[in-house]
C-alpha positions, -999 to +999 in steps of 0.1 A: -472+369-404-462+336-423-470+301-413-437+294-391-442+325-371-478+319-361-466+279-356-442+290-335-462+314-315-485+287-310-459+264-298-450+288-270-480+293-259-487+256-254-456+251-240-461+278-213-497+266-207-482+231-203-453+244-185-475+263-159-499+232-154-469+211-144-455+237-119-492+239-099-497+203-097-459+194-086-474+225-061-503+212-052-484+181-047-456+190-024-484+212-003-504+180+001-472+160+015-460+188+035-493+188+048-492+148+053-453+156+071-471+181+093-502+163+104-478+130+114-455+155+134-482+171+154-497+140+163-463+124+179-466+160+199-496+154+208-489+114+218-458+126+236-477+152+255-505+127+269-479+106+278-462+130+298-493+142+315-504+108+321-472+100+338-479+130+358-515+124+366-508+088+379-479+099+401-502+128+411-529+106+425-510+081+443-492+110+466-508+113+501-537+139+503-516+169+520-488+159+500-512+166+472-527+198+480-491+214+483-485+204+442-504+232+428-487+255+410-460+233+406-442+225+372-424+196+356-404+186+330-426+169+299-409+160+265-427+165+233-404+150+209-366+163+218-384+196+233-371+193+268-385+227+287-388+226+321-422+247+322-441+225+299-459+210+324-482+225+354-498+213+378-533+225+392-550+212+424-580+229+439-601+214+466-638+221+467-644+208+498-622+192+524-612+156+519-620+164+475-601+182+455-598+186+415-560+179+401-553+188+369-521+187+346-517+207+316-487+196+291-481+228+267-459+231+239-454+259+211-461+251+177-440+262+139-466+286+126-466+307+163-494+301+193-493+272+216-512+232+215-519+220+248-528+186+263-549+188+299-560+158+323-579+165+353-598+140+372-611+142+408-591+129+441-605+122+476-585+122+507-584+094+532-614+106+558-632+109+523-663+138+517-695+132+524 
């Protein structure tokens, strides 16, 4: 081989090496911001959710206590970002003894990559002739 052949060759070689160094950082890169894009979407879900099952919760706690008992099971509509399903939210109320029961709302929604993120609230709720 001459000079200009083994120049050339050598050329190449760097310029693949540099070539493929470029191509995994601009990678790396656009990973890292898709990542970044990801992170910021799932947390407006999850803000969206709460505020949903807040909502729910408050309304919840201010029904009468018979009125309340008669929610569980029930479901109603949550919107995490434009997701409007009409199952996303449920409703769960079980009294341990009478005059106290447990209500509990669960916001769910599905997520890109498959499998479901939830948001859940309970908090306890006594009825007017109270528990002793």
């Amino acid at each position: 081989m001459n000079r200009t052949t083994e120049r050339h060759g050598s050329l190449l070689i760097d310029f693949v090496a540099a070539t493929t160094i470029f191509l995994l950082v601009t990678g790396a890169f656009y990973a890292l911001c898709r990542t970044k894009d990801q992170a910021v979407d799932d947390a407006e879900k999850i803000a969206h959710a709460t505020n949903a099952a807040q909502a729910r919760l408050e309304t919840l706690v201010r029904m009468d206590y018979e009125t309340l008992l008669k929610q569980d099971g029930s479901k109603f509509p949550a919107s995490v970002l434009e997701e409007k399903i009409e199952e996303t939210g449920v409703v769960s109320v079980k009294e341990f003894e009478p005059g106290l029961a447990q209500v509990t709302v669960i916001v769910r929604w599905g997520l890109r990559a498959g499998g479901q993120d939830e948001v859940k609230f309970s908090t306890l709720v006594r009825g007017k002739e109270g528990w002793r």
